[in-house]
C-alpha positions as CSV (number, residue, x, y, z in Angstrom):
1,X,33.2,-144.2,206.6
2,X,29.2,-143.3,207.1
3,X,27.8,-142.2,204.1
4,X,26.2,-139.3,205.9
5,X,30.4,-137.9,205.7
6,X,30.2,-137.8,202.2
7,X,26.6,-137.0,200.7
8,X,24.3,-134.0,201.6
9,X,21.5,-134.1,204.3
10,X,18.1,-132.5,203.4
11,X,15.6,-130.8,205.7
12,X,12.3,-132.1,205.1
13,X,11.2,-128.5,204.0
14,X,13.9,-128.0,201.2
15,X,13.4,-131.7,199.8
16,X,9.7,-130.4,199.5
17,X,10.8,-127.8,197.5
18,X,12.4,-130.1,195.1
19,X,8.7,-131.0,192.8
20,X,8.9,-129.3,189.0
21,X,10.3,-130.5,186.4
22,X,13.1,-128.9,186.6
23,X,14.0,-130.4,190.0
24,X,12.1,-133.2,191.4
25,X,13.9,-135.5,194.5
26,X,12.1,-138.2,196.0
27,X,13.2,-139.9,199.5
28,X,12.9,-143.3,200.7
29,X,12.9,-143.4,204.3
30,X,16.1,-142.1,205.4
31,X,16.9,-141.6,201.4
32,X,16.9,-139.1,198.8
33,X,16.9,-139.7,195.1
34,X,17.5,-136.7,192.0
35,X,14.5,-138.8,189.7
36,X,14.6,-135.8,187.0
37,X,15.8,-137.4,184.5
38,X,13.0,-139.8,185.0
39,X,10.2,-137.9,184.5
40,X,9.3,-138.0,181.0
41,X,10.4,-141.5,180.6
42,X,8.6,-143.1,183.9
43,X,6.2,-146.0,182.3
44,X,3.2,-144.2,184.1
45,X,4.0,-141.1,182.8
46,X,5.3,-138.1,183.9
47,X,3.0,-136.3,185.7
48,X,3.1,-139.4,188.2
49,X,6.2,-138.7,189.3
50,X,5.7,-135.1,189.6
51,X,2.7,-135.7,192.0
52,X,5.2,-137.2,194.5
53,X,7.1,-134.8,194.1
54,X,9.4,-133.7,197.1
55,X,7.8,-136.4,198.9
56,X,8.6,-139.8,200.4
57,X,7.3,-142.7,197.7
58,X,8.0,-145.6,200.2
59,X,4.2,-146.8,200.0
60,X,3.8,-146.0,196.6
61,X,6.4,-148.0,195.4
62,X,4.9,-151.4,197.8
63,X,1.5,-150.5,195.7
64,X,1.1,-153.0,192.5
65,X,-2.3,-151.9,192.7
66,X,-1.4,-148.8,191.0
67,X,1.8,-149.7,189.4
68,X,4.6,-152.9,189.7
69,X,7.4,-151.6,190.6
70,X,10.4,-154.5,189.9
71,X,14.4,-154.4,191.0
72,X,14.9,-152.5,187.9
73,X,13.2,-149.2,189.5
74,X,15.4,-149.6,192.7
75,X,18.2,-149.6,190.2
76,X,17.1,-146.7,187.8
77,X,16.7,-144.9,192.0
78,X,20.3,-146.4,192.9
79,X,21.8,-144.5,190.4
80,X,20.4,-141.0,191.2
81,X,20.6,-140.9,194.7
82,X,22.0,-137.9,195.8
83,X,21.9,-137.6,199.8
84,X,19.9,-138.3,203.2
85,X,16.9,-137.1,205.6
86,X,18.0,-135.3,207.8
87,X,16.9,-137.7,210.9
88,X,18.8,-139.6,213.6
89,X,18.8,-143.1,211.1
90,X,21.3,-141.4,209.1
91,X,24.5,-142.5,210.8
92,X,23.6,-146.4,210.9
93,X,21.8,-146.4,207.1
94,X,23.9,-148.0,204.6
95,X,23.0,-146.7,201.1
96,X,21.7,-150.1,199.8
97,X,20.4,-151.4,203.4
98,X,18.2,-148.5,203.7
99,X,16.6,-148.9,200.1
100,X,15.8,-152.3,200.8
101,X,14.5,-152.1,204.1
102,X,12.6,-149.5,203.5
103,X,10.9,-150.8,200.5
104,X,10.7,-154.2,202.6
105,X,12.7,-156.0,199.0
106,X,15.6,-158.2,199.3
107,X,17.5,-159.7,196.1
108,X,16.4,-163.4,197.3
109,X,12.6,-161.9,197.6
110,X,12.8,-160.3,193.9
111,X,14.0,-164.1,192.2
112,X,11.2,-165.7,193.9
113,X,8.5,-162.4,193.0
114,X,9.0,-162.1,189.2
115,X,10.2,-164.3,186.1
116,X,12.8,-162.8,184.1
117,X,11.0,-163.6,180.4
118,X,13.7,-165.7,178.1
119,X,11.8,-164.0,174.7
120,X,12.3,-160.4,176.2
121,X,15.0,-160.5,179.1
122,X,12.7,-158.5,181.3
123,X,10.8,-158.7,184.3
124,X,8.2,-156.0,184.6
125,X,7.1,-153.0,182.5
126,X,9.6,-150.5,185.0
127,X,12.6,-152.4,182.7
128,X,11.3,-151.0,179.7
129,X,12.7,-147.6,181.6
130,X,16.2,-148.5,182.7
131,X,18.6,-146.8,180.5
132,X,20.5,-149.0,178.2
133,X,23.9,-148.7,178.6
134,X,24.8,-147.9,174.3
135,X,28.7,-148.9,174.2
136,X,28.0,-152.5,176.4
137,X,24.6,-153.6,175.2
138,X,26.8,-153.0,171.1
139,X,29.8,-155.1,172.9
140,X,27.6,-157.5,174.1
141,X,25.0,-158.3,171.2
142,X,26.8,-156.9,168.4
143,X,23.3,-156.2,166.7
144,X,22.7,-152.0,166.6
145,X,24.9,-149.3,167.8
146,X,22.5,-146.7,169.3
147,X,25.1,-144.3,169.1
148,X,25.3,-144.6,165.1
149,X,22.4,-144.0,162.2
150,X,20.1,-147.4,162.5
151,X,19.0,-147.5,158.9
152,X,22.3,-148.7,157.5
153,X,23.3,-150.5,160.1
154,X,19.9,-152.8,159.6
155,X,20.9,-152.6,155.8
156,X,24.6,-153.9,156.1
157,X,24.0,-155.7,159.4
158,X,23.8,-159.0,157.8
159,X,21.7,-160.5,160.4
160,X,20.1,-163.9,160.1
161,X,16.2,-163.6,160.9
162,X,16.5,-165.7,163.6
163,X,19.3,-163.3,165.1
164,X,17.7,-159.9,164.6
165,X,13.7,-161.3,165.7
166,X,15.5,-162.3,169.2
167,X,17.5,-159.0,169.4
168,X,14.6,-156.9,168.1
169,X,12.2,-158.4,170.6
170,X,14.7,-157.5,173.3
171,X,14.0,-154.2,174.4
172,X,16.1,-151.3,174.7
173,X,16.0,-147.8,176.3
174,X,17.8,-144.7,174.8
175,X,19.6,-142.5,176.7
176,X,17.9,-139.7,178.2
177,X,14.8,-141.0,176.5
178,X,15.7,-139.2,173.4
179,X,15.0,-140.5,170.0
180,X,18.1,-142.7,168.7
181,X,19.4,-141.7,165.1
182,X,17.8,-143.3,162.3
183,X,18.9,-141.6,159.4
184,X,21.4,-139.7,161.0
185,X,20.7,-136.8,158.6
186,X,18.3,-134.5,156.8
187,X,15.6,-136.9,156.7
188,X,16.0,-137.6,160.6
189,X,13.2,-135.1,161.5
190,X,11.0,-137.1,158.9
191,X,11.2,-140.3,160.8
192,X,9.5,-138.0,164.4
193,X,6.1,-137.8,165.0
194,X,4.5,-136.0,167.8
195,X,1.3,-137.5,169.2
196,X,-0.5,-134.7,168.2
197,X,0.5,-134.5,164.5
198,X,-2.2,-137.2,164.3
199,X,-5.6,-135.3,165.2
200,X,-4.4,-132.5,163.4
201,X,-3.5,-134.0,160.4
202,X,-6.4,-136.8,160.3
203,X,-9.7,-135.1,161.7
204,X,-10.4,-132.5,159.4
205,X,-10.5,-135.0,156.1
206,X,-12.9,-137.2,158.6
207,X,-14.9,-134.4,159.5
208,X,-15.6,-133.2,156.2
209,X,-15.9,-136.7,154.6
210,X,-18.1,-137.5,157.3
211,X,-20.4,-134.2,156.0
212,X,-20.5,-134.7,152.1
213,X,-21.1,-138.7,152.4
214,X,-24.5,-137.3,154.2
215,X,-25.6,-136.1,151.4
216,X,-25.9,-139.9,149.8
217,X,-27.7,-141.2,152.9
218,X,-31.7,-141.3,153.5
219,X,-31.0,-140.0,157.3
220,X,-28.6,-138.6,159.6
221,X,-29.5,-142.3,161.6
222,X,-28.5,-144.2,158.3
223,X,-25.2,-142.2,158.2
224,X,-24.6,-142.8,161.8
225,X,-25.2,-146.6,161.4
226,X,-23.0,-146.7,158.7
227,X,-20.1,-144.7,160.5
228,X,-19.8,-146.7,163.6
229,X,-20.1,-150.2,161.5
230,X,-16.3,-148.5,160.1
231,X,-15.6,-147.7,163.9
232,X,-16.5,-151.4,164.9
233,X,-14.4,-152.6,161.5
234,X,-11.1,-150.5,162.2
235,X,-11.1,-152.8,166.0
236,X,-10.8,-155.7,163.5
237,X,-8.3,-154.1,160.9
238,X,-6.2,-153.0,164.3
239,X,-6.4,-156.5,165.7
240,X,-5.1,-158.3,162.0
241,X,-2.7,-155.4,161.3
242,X,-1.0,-155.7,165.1
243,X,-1.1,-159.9,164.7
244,X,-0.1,-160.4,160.8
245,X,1.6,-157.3,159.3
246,X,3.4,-155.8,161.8
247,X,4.5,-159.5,163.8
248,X,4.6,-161.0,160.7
249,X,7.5,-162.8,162.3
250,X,7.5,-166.6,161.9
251,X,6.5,-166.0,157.9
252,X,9.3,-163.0,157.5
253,X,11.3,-163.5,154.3
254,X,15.0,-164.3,155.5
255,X,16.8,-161.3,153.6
256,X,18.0,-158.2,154.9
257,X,15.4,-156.3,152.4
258,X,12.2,-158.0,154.3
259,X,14.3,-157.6,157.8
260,X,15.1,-153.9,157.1
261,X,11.1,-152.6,156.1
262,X,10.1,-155.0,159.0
263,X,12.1,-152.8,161.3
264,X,10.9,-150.0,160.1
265,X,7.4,-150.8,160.4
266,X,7.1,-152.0,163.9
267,X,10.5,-153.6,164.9
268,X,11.7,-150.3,165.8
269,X,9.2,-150.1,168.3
270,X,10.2,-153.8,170.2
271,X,13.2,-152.5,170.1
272,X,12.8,-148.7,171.3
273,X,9.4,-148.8,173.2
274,X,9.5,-146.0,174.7
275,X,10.2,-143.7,172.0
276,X,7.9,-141.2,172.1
277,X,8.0,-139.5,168.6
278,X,8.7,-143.2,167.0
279,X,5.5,-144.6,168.5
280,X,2.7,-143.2,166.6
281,X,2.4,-143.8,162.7
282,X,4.0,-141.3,160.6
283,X,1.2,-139.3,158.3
284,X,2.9,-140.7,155.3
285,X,3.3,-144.5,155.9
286,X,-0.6,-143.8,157.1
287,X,-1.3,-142.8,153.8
288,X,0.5,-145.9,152.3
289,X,-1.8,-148.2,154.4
290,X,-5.0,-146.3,153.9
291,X,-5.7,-146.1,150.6
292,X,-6.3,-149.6,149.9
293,X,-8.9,-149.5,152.7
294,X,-10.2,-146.8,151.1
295,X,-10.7,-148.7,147.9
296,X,-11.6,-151.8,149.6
297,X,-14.2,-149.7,151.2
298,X,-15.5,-148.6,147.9
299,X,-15.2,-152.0,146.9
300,X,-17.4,-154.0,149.5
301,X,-19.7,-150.6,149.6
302,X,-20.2,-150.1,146.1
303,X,-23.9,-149.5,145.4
304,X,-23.2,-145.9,147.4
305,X,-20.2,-144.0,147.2
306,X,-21.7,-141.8,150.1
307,X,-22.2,-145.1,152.4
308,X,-19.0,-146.0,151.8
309,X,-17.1,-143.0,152.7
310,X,-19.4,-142.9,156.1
311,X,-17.8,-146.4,156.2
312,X,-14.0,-144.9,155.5
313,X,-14.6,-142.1,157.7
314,X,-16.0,-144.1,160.8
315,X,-12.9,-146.3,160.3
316,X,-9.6,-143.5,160.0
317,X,-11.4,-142.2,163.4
318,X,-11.2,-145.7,165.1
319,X,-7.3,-145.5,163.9
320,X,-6.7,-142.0,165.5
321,X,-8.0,-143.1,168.3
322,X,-5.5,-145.8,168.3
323,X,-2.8,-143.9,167.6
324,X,-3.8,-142.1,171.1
325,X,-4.6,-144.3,173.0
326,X,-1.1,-146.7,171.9
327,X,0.7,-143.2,173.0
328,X,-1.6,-142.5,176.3
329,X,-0.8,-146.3,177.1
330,X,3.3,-145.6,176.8
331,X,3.5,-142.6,178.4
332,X,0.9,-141.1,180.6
333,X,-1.4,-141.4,183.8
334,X,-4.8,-143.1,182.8
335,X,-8.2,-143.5,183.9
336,X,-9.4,-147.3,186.0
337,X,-9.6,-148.6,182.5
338,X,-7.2,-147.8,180.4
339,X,-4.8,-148.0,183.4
340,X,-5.6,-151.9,183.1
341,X,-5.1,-151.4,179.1
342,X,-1.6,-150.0,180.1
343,X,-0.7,-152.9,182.0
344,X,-1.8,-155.7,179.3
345,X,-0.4,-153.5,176.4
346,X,3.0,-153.2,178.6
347,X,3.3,-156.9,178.8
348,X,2.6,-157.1,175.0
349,X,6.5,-155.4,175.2
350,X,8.4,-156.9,178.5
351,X,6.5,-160.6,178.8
352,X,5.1,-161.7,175.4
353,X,5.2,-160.1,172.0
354,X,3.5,-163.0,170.5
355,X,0.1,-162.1,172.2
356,X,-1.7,-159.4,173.5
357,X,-2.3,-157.8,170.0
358,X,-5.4,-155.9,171.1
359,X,-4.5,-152.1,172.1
360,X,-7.3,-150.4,172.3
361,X,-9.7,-153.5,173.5
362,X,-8.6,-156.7,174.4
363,X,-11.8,-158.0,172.8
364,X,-10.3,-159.6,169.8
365,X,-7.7,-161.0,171.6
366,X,-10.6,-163.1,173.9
367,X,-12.1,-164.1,170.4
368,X,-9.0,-165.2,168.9
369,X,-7.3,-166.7,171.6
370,X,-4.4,-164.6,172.0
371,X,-5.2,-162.7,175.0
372,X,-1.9,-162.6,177.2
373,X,-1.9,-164.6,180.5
374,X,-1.5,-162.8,183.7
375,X,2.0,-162.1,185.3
376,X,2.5,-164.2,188.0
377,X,1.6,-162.8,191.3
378,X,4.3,-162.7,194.6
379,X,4.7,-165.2,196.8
């Protein structure tokens, strides 16, 4: 029986309706797709979607200058198609015939277009997307259920470090989008942390630190200097943090203790990438990391306690601006440049975790050596 029997046809004019986020459908050719449930977790944000809204994505979808789009987005569209076009190609469209043609894709052209990356088990930064199924990825792995608190699970997992670094590197993608449980009580909500906790919280103290350590300097230009030599030092402390605390992976004690904070720290973010209130640094692990700096500051610095808060201060404004751009780079529509940041930091998750530590500049990676090479292209 056709298809066309079964499923609704749209007018062109009422699928053009369908463009908020409260109802956004897409066609392919012949094809319409329900993508609202994809909105806010789409790798190139939201408001990407929403501008195609109601219309046909065909070429957008054949664009990797813009974005890569790999089998896994045909898959994540398979499974929220919803109807046809009303057009005379209805009756002889297959469902799956029509999203290939259309998107001029074939299953033997995808195996010889991308690698499938043994460390990661993904192909392209659209797999970071694709909705982990909870009950069979459990069954199959046995690592973490995402339908239970993760915190204990870690704790009484007894995993072998070689075990939970391959699982942990294999990314996952939580239902809906939503946060997984942690805690899976009180303390849940202390685990969240909206992007823009971290302006709030950070840039008055560095606005006002910035304005008493004036009063040590000679000049407004000696302050200055001072401030942005912290700027220029926090691309270095981001660089060494990324590489040696948070992938501390090949030296990782072998105990669930070291496993367990590990996973806290940055595993959780391997594992749940796109997380969007588990991707920026909680205010109070921030402060755990900072205060050394700030005596290490004080330290190098110590002739001027006013030179060395310029320093501080130049330096916790280089981190918020980190903490932004790692969310911008996860979840929204950029600019030329950080659009090219998104797709190196991306392959950081789905291609090569032990490279690409660089987020908000790839120039320490260049330096070092560990700047990730590029995907490989279609043939």
């Amino acid at each position: 029986m056709s298809p066309s029997r079964t499923l609704p046809t749209f007018l062109r004019a009422e699928l053009a309706k369908h463009n908020t986020n409260k109802s956004c459908y897409v066609s392919i050719g012949t094809r319409v797709f329900d993508v609202t449930d994809f909105i806010y977790s789409h790798p190139g944000g939201g408001e990407l979607v929403l501008e195609y809204g109601g219309k046909d994505v065909t070429e957008i979808l054949k664009d990797d200058a813009s974005h890569f789009h790999s089998d896994a987005a045909y898959e994540v569209l398979e499974e929220s198609f919803i109807g046809f076009v009303a057009t005379e190609k209805v009756e002889r469209t297959t469902a799956k015939d029509s999203l290939r043609d259309e998107s001029e894709t074939s299953n033997e052209d995808s195996t010889n277009r991308r690698s499938v990356y043994s460390a990661t088990g993904m192909s392209s930064a659209e797999d970071l997307s694709k909705e982990t199924d909870l009950a069979a990825d459990y069954q199959q792995h046995k690592f973490l259920d995402l339908n239970k608190p993760l915190l204990m699970q870690m704790w009484f997992g007894g995993f072998s470090k070689e075990f939970y670094l391959e699982q942990v590197h294999r990314p996952r993608h939580y239902k809906g989008g939503e946060s997984a449980p942690l805690f899976g009580n009180f303390l849940e909500p202390l685990s969240k942390t909206p992007w823009w906790v971290i302006p709030t919280i950070w840039l008055p103290p560095v606005t006002y630190g910035t304005y008493i350590a004036r009063e040590g300097c000679s000049s407004v230009l000696e302050e200055a200097a001072y401030w942005f030599l912290g700027l220029f030092l926090w691309t270095l402390v981001e660089y060494f943090l990324h590489r040696f605390l948070f992938h501390l992976d090949k030296f990782l004690p072998d105990n669930r203790a070291a496993l367990t904070l590990h996973f806290l720290l940055h595993g959780i973010h391997h594992y749940l990438p796109m997380d969007k209130l588990r991707l920026v640094m909680p205010p109070t692990l921030f402060l755990a990391l900072a205060t050394p700096f700030w005596k290490l500051a004080h330290t190098v610095f110590y002739w001027n306690w006013h030179i060395a808060t310029a320093v501080f201060c130049g330096g916790i404004f280089g981190y918020i601006c980190y903490d932004l751009t790692h969310y911008f780079l996860h979840h929204k529509t950029l600019p030329a440049y950080w659009r090219e940041l998104k797709k190196y930091h991306l392959q950081h998750h789905f291609m090569d975790y032990e490279n690409g530590f660089g987020v908000t500049s790839r120039f320490w990676d260049v330096i070092f050596g560990t700047q990730l090479a590029p995907p490989p292209k279609k043939v």
